[in-house]
N, C-alpha and C positions, 0 to 999 in steps of 0.2 A: 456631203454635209459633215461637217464638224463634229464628232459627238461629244456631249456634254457632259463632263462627271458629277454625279453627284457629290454633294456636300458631305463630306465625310460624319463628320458629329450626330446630323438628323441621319443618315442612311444606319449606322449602327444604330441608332435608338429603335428606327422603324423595322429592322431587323430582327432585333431582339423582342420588341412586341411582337411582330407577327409568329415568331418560331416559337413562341409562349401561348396563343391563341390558335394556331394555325390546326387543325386538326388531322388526323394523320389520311393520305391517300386526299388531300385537298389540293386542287390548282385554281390558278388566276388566269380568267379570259380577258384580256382587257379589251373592248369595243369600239372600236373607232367610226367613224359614219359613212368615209368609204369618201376617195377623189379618182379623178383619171390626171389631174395635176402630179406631173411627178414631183413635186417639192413639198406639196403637202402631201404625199402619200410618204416620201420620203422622212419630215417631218415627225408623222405619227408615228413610222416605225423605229426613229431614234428616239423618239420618248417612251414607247412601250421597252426597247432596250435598256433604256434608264431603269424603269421599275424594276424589270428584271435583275439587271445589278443591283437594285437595293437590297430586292429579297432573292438572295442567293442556294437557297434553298428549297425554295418554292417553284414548282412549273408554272410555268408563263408563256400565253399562246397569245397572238395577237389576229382578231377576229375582225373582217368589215360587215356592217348593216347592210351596202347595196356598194354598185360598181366595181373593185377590183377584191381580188385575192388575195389574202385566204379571206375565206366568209367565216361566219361563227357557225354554222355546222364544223366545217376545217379545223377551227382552232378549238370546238369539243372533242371533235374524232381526234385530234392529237393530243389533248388531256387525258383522253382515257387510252389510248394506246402507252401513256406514260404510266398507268396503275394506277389513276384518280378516280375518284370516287364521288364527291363534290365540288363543287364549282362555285367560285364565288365572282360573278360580273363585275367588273370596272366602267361602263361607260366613259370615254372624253367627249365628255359634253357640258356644256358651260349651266344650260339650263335646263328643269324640266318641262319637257314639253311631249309632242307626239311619239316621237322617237324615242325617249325614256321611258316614258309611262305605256306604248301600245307596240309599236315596232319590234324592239330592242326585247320586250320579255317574248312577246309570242317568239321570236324569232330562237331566243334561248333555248322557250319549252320544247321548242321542233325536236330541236339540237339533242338535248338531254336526253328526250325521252326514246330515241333512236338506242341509245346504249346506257340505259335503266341508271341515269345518273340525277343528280341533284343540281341543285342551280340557285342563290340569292343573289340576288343584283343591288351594288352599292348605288348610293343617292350621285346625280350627276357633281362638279364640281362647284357649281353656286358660286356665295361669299366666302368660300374659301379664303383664310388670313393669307396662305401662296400666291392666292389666283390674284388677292386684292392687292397685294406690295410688288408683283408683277407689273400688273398692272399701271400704277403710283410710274414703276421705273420706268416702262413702255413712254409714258406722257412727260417725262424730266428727260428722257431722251429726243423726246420729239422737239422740245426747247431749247435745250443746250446751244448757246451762243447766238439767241436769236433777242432782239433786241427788246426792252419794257414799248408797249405800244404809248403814244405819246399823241392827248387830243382826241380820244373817241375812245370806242368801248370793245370788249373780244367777247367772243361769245363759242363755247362749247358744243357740239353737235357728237353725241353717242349714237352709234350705230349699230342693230343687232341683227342677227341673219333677222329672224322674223320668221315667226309661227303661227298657226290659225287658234292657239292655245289661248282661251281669253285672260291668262295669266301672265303672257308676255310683256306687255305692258311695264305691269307690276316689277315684273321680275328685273327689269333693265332698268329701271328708277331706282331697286333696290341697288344694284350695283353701281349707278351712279354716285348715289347717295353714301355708302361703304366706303367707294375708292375718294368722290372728291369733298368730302364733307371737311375732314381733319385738317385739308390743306388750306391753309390760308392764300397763300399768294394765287388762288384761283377765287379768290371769295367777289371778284370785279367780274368775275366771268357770266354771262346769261346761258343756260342751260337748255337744251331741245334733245330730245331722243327721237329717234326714225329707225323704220326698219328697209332692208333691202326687200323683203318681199314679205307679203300671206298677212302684213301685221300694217297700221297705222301708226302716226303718220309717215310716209315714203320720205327718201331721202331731198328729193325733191323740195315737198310740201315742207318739210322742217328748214330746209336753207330760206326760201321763200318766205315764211314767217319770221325768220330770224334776223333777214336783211330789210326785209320790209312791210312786217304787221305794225301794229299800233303798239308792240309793247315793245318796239326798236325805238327808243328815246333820244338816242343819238348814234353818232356814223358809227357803222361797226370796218374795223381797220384790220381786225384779226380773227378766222372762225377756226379752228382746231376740233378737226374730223376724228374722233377716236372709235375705231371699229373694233368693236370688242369680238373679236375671234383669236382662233384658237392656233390656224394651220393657213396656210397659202391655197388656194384652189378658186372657184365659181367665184364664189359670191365674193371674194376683195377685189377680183377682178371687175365686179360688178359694180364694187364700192369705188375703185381708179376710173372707170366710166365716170360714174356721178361727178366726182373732183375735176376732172378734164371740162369739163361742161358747167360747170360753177366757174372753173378759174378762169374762162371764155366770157360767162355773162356777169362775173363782176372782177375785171384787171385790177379796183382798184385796192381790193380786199387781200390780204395775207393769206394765203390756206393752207392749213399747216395736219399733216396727215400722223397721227402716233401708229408705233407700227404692231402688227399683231405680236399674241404670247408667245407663237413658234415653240420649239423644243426647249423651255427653258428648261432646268434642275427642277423650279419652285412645281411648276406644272408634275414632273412625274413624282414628285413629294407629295404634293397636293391628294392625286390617285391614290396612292399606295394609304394616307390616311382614310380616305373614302372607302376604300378596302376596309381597313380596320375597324372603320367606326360600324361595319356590316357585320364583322366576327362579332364585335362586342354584343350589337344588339342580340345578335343569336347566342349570344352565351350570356 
């Protein structure tokens, strides 16, 4: 995989804040959620790279929640074998849900308290202004060259992994609403959100509604699947099922797939301010 430099202007600015707040014998565990997908394991580990190059000064360990190595015990016991003292978590995770709020810290305090260290863990990435103009380009790329629909209506389908969190909902209408509000030339688009799993309504039930409830007014010609993830693994494979099976029971429909954030720059900028915005609170 290709690695991605960052943007020069923001990585020295986010540098020079960090080495100005950063407090002395402090590292960065950044915590990924863990694939056996080599592309998103791969993925994750060029964007925790990235962060590292921004803060060059700083130790940076890259820790998994569940399935492959290193795990966050690993990437604490490598902090502190570096002379750290505290620990400041990154999560890559888009929303907060069980894995930010219950997993992700027990899993910390295990870590920590093995080798009498500290730990605050930053907020996941949300509406991050990165994650939301990624995003924007994710969807202007999934267009490019594709033609004005002509005679009937398009309709939007947002995808999220899906949590048992009864905030999830909420939380993917918010980012809906963040990335495609601004834009006009989606303002003819009909809107549905689904999850792949643990959340309502299923990917399923949203195409089904969308092609053929009572609020489909006229033929829809174009639905544009945007699965908001992060990295390659399970669940887009899960979300390419779904699309195979839609483009089967409706040929006469356009299906037009935007593609995930992947390793962008914006994404390990994104992190490294979520870091900050964690020093700041504690200072």
């Amino acid at each position: 995989m290709n690695h991605q430099e960052p943007q020069p202007c923001q990585t020295n600015r986010q540098s020079e804040v960090c080495d100005r707040l950063m407090p002395p014998e402090t590292g960065i565990v950044v915590v990924g959620h863990g694939t056996a997908d080599p592309v998103g394991a791969a993925e994750t580990a060029d964007t925790v790279a990235q962060v590292a190059a921004i803060l060059p000064n700083v130790p940076v360990e890259l820790g998994y929640l569940e399935v492959i190595e290193p795990t966050i015990a690993m990437a604490v016991e490598r902090l502190a074998d570096r002379g750290c003292k505290k620990i400041i978590a990154i999560p890559i995770l888009l929303f907060a849900a069980g894995h930010a709020k219950q997993d992700i810290p027990q899993a910390l305090q295990d870590a920590v308290a093995r080798h009498g260290l500290t730990v605050q863990q930053a907020e996941p990435l949300g509406l991050h202004e990165q994650v939301i103009n990624l995003a924007r380009r994710r969807f202007w790329e999934a267009l490019k060259g594709r033609t004005p629909i002509q005679g009937g209506s398009e309709a939007m389908l947002v995808i999220g992994r899906g949590s048992s969190d009864p905030t999830a909902s909420q939380q993917l209408w918010g980012f809906v609403r963040s990335t495609y509000s601004p834009l006009a030339n989606v303002a003819k688009h009909r809107f549905a959100v689904s999850f792949v799993a643990a959340a309502k309504p299923s990917i399923d039930e949203a195409v089904t509604q969308l092609l053929q409830g009572d609020n489909s007014r006229q033929s829809v010609k174009r639905v544009v699947l945007h699965p908001h993830l992060l990295f390659h693994g399970h669940v887009e494979k899960q979300v390419d099922g779904h699309l195979e099976k839609a483009e089967i029971a409706y040929p006469s429909v356009e299906w037009v797939k935007v593609p995930r954030l992947g390793a962008a720059p914006e994404v390990a900028h994104a992190l490294v301010d979520r870091g900050l915005a964690c020093l700041q609170a504690r200072n």
